[in-house]
Structures are given as structure tokens and as C-alpha cells.
C-alpha positions in Angstrom: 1.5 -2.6 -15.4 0.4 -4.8 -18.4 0.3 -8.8 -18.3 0.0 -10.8 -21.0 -0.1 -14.8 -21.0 -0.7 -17.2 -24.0 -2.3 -19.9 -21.5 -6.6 -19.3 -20.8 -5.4 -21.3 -17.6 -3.4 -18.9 -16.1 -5.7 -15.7 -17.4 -8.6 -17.0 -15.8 -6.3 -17.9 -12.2 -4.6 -14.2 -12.2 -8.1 -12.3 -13.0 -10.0 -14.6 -10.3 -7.1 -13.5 -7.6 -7.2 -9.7 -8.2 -8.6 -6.9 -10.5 -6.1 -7.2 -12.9 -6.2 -6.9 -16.8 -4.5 -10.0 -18.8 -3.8 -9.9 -22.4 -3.3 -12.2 -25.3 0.5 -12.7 -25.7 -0.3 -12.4 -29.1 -1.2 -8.6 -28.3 2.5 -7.8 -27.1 4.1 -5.2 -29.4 8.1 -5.3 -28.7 9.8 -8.6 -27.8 12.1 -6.7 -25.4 11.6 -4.7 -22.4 9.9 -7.7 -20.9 10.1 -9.4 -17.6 9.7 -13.7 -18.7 8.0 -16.0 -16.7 7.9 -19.4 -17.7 6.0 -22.6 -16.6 7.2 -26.2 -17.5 8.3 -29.2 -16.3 11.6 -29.1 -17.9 13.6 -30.4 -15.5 11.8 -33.4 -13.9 14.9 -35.6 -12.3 16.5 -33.4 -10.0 18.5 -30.4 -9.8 18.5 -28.8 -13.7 21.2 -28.7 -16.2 23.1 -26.1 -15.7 23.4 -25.1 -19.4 21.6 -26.4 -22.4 22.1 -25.4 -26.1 19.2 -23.2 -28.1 18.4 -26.1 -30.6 18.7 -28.6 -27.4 15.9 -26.7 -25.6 13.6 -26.2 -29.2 14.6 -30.1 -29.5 12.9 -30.5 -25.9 10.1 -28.0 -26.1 9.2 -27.5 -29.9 6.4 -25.6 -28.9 8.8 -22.7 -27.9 9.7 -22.0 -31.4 9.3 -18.5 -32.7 8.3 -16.2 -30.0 8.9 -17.8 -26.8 12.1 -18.4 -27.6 13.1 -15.0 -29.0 11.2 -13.7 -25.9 13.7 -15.8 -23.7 16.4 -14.8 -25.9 15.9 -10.8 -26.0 15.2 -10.1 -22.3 17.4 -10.1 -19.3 14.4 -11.1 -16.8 13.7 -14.5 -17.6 12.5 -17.1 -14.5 11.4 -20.6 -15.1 9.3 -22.6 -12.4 9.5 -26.4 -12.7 8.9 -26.8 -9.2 11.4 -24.7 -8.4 12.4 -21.2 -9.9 15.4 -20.8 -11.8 16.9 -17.4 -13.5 17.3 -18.1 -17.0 20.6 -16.4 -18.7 21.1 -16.4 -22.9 24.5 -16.5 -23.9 24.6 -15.2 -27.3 28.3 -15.9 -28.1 27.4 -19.6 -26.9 23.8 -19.4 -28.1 23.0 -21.4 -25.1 21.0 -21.1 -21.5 22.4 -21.3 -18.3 19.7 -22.2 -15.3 20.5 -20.8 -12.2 18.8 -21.2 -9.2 17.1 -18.4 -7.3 14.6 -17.2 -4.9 11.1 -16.3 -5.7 11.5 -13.6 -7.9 9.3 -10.1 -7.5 6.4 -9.8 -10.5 7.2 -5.6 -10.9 8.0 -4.8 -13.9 5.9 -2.4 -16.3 5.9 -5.3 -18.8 5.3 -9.0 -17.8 4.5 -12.5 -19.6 3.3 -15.6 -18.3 4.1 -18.5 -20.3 2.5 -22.0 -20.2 2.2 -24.0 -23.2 1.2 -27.1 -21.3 -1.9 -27.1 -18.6 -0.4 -25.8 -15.5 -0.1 -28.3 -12.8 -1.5 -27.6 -8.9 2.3 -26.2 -8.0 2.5 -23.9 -10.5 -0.8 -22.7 -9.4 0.7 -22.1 -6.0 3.7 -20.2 -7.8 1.4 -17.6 -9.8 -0.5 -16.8 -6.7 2.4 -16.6 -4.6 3.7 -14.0 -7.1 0.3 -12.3 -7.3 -0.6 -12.2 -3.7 1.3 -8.5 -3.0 -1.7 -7.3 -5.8 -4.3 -9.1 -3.8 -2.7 -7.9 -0.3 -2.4 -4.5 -1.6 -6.1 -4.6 -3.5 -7.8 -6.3 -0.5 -6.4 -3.1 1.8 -7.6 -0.7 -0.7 -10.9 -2.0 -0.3 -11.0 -1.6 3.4 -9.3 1.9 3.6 -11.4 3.4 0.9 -14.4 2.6 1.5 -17.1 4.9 -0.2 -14.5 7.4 -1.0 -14.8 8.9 -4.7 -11.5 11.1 -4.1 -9.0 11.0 -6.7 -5.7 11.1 -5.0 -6.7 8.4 -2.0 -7.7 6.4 -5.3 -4.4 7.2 -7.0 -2.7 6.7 -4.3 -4.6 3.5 -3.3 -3.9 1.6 -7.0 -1.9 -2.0 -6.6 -1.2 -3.9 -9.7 2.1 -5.0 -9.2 3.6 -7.6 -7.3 5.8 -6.5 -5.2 5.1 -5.3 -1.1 7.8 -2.6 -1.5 5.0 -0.5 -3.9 2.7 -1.3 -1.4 5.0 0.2 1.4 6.1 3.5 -0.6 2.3 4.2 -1.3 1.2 3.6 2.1 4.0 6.0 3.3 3.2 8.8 1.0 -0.4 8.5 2.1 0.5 8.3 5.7 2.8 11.8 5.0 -0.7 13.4 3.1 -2.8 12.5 6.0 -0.3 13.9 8.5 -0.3 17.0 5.9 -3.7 17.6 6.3 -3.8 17.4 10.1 -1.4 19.9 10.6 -3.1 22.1 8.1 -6.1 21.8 10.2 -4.4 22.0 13.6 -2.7 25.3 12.0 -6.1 26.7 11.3 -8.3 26.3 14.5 -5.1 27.7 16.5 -3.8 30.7 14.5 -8.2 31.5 14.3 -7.8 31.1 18.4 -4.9 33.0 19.3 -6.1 35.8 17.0 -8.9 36.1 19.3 -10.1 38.9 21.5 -8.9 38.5 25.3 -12.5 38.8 26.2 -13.5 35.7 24.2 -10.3 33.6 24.7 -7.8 34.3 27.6 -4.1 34.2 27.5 -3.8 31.3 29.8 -6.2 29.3 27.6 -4.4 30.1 24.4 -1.1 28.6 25.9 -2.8 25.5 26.9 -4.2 25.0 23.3 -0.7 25.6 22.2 0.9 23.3 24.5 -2.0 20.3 24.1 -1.8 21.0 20.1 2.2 21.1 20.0 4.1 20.5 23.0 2.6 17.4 24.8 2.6 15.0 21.9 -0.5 13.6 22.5 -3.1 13.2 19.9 -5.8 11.8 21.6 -5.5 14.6 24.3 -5.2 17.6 22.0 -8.1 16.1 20.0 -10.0 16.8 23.4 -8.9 20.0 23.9 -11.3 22.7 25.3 -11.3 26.0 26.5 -11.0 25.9 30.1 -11.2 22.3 29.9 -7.9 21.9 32.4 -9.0 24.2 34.9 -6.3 26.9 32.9 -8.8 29.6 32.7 -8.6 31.3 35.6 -12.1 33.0 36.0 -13.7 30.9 33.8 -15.1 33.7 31.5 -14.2 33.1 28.1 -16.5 33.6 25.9 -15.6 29.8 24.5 -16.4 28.5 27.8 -19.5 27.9 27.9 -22.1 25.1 28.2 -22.2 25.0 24.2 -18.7 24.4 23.7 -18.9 21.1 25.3 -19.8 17.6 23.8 -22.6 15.6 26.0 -19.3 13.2 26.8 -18.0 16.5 28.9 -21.2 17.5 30.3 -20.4 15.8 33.6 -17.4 17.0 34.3 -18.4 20.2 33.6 -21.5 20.1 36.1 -18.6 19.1 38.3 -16.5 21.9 37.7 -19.8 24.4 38.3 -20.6 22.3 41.4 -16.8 22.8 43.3 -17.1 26.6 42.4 -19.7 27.3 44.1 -19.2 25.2 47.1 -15.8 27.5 47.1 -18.1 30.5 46.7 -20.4 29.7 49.8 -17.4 28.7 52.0 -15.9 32.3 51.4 -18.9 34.1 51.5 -19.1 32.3 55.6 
């Protein structure tokens, strides 16, 4: 997404809100394609006019001569805030604007201009952060999920420069679906390498419980835990996975536990 503005007021407030790059509007090569936004106080008394003539409007706002005007003129997306937004519609049969009331529009397009050729005032501020704050949502979360990461698709997929929290949404979604990709792949790998293991290293009875933690129960947290013998599944305890190794310090206990009621059920038997 490329922004281009022709006020140094409104470059400096968009690059100070996110990592975004602002050009001269001087730099903009086609005069279509382009989604308008612009800021003056053209209506001051109350609700605006509903239409007002080309050489009306370059009557009110000389200033709009030449290329705002043909930028207002050649585009279908065209908003105006003067305290309030407003879609702006060229009729070219007319050669007149209509001013239409709307809600705060989405700043998504590839193309977009900010327009201000008077210094914005403190509610116009508001309205350029309001339609950057998606970017600085979106940038801000980037920041926190990334971290030190260096990997190209997390950074790919972790990119925000437009305005808008569906993007946000969609990415977050297909990065969600790549994670979940990955764990399965992994998941896949440890099991398929378990159950193609001897019946002197792994048992039957522990290969079904891996299969039921990993893909049955539905619990993440639980299959994450998973060991061999782990649930008192392995009958005689003579896997060759069960072992003191195979177990994290955090299971050391109940292991020692485990040890501990066999052989009190050993002693009773052998009385």
C-alpha cells in the first residue's frame, strides 16, 4: 500500500503512528485508481450542501485547482472530513459534487491520498489516526508475536500497512491454519516413528494410548504430556521407553510413586 499526502502535517502524524512510508503527492503517477481523502473545513454551519457546482467549489477552495480537483473528479473513492465524513460523488453530466454523509470509511486501498491544503486542525488529527489505528493495532501485535524471529513467512505473514481490521483478521487466520499445519506435521511424525516400533521397546497398549491422547481425547495440554506408561497403560511396565530417562524432573515424583505402589504389591504377594 502506497500513501501520498501534499500536507508535511499529516506526513509527519501518519509516520509517528506506525512504520509506514508517505510520499510527496507530487510523486503520484496516474490520477485514477486512487482512494481520496480530503481534509477542510468546508462546511462550517451545519449539515453540508448537498450538491455544489465544480467552479462553485474552485470559487470556495482555489487552492484545489489542477490536481486536487481532477483527483476528486477521476476517482470513485472520494471522503471529505470537516468534522464529519462525507462520500464525495462527481457528476460529470452535471459537473457538480454531491456530499453524502457516511460512516468512517476503511483506509484499504493499494493507492491512497491525504489531502490538506490548510493546517489540520486537532479533529482532523483524531480522524487520521482513527483511520490509521488498524496499521498501528496490526503493527503493535506483530511486534509482540515476532519477537526475534528472522523467518520469512511469519514476517510475510505478519506485514500490516493497511487500515482495515479485516486484513488483520484474514492474516491472523492463515497463520493460525500454518501453526496448526505444523503441529499436526509434528504430531504425525513422533507417532507413525512410535507405532513403527518394536513390541519390545513400545507395547501395544501404550501405542493405543498415544493414539488416543494425540487424536481422540482432544486435549492438547494432555497429549503434550504424553508418556509411555505415563497412565498406568503399560501393563508390565517394560518398555524400553519407560524408563527413568524418558521422564521430565516435573514427573519424577509420580514416577517414584508409581515404583513405590509396585513394590508394596510385590511384598504383599510374595506374604
Amino acid at each position: 500500500m502506497t500513501y501520498y499526502t501534499d500536507s508535511n502535517q499529516i506526513k509527519e502524524l501518519m509516520t509517528q503512528i506506525a512504520d509506514v512510508e508517505v510520499n510527496d503527492l507530487n510523486a503520484l503517477e496516474s490520477l485514477s485508481g486512487v482512494t481520496v481523502y480530503v481534509l477542510d473545513n468546508l462546511f462550517t454551519l451545519g449539515l453540508p450542501e448537498t450538491t455544489v457546482r465544480s467552479d462553485s467549489l474552485l470559487m470556495r477552495r482555489p487552492d484545489w485547482g489542477g490536481m486536487i480537483l481532477e483527483l476528486m473528479k477521476k476517482n470513485e473513492e472520494v471522503y471529505l472530513y470537516w468534522g464529519e465524513w462525507c462520500r464525495v460523488l462527481y457528476r460529470s453530466n452535471l459537473d457538480d459534487f454531491r456530499f453524502i454523509h457516511c460512516s468512517n470509511p476503511i483506509m484499504a486501498a493499494d493507492r491512497t491520498c491525504l489531502i490538506a491544503t490548510q493546517a489540520i486542525t486537532y479533529a482532523m488529527r483524531n480522524a487520521i489516526q482513527d483511520l490509521m489505528e488498524p496499521i498501528r493495532f496490526g503493527q503493535a501485535m506483530t511486534d509482540r508475536l515476532k519477537g526475534q524471529s528472522n523467518d520469512y513467512k511469519v514476517k510475510s505473514l505478519l506485514t500490516f500497512n493497511r487500515g482495515d481490521y479485516k486484513e488483520i483478521c484474514l492474516k491472523m487466520e492463515e497463520l493460525m491454519s500454518d501453526v496448526m499445519h505444523q503441529r499436526d506435521m509434528w504430531k504425525d511424525r513422533f507417532f507413525f516413528k512410535a507405532v513403527e516400533e518394536d513390541g519390545n521397546k513400545l507395547c501395544s497398549s501404550c501405542k493405543e494410548d498415544m493414539r488416543q491422547a494425540f487424536y481422540v481425547r482432544g486435549d492438547e495440554e494432555a497429549a503434550l504430556k504424553w508418556r509411555p506408561g505415563k497412565w498406568g497403560n503399560c501393563p508390565a511396565r517394560n518398555c524400553k521407553h519407560y524408563s527413568w530417562e524418558s521422564f521430565e524432573e516435573e514427573y519424577h515424583e509420580d514416577y517414584i510413586q508409581d515404583i513405590k505402589i509396585e513394590e508394596f504389591v510385590s511384598s504383599d504377594e510374595s506374604d
